[in-house]
C-alpha positions, 0 to 999 in steps of 0.5 A: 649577232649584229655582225650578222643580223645587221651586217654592222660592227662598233669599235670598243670606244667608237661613236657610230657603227661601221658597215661591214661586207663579209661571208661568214664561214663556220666550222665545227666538229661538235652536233650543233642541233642537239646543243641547242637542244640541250640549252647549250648553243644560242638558238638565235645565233644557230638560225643565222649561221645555219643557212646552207649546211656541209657535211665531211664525214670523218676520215673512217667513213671514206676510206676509200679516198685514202690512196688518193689522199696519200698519193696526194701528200706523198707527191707533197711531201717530195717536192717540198723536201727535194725527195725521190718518190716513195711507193707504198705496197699494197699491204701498206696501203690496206693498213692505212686504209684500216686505221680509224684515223681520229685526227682526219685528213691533218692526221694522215698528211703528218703520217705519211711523212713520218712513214716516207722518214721511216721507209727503208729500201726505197719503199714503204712496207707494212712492217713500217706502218706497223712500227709509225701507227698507234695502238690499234687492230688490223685483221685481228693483229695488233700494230705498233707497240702495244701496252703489254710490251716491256717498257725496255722493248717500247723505249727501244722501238721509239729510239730506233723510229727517231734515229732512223728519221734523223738519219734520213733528215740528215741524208744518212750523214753521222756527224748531222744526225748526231748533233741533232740528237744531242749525241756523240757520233761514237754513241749514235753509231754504238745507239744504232748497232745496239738497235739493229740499225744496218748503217752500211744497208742505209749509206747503199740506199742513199748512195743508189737513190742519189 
């Protein structure tokens, strides 16, 4: 409050206050009117930050920036990693775009890497959002794996989204992917034959996107 009021700080042990000279921003998700109201926000310390007010509606409220925001972070995510362009399809797109996103934009700037990991063929399809996505309902069908299935069906899916990201980390090298996973290369390629994981299919994508 004397920071702010004052524009004056004392060290913990000093004899005189200092000037300071900042602008203070704040940030916060929580409604900080109704908290004061509720006695649970100081009243005088909300006056003294609460000078000029921006709202960012959630993600879900602007769906219509997320083609941009994907394209954006897609772009990103190649030019850190050294990667070929991954187009999304429109399907693709349209389940992002239906997706409540409760992380905001952090949330989809970590998904859009983790679906150009898991994209096959060279591009990202729907049938990959739906495997990357959490639980949820799209146009009435259910995405990703669901509470209702076998825990053997769930833990398979799990182990073929990590191999396939490792492989693609990797650029498809065996020996690379296995150490990272802690396995043995005969047993990776045992683990992704088990999982109808088309290793010759990768090695020719690789090989066409180099």
């Amino acid at each position: 409050m004397r920071v702010l009021e004052e524009g004056e700080v004392e060290r913990i042990g000093g004899d005189k206050p200092i000037a300071v000279n900042v602008r203070v921003v704040v940030a916060t998700h929580r409604d900080l009117e109704a908290r004061v109201r509720e006695e649970k926000f100081r009243q005088d310390l909300f006056h003294r930050i609460y000078v000029f007010p921006l709202v960012l509606p959630p993600l879900r409220e602007r769906r219509e920036d997320i083609p941009a925001l994907v394209q954006h972070f897609a772009e990103q995510v190649c030019a850190q990693n050294s990667w070929k362009p991954v187009p999304f399809i429109d399907e693709a797109m349209e389940a992002l775009q239906a997706y409540s996103w409760p992380g905001n934009v952090r949330e989809l700037r970590n998904m859009v890497e983790r679906l150009m990991l898991l994209a096959t063929e060279g591009q990202v399809d729907l049938a990959t959002v739906q495997l990357a996505l959490p639980k949820t309902s799209i146009g009435g069908a259910t995405v990703g794996a669901t509470g209702s299935d076998p825990l053997a069906d769930r833990v398979q899916t799990f182990e073929r989204e990590v191999i396939l990201a490792e492989l693609k980390r990797s650029h498809h090298n065996m020996s690379m992917a296995a150490k990272s996973l802690g396995l043995e290369r005969s047993h990776l390629y045992k683990k992704a034959e088990q999982l109808g994981i088309d290793l010759h299919a990768l090695r020719r994508e690789q090989d066409a996107s180099d």
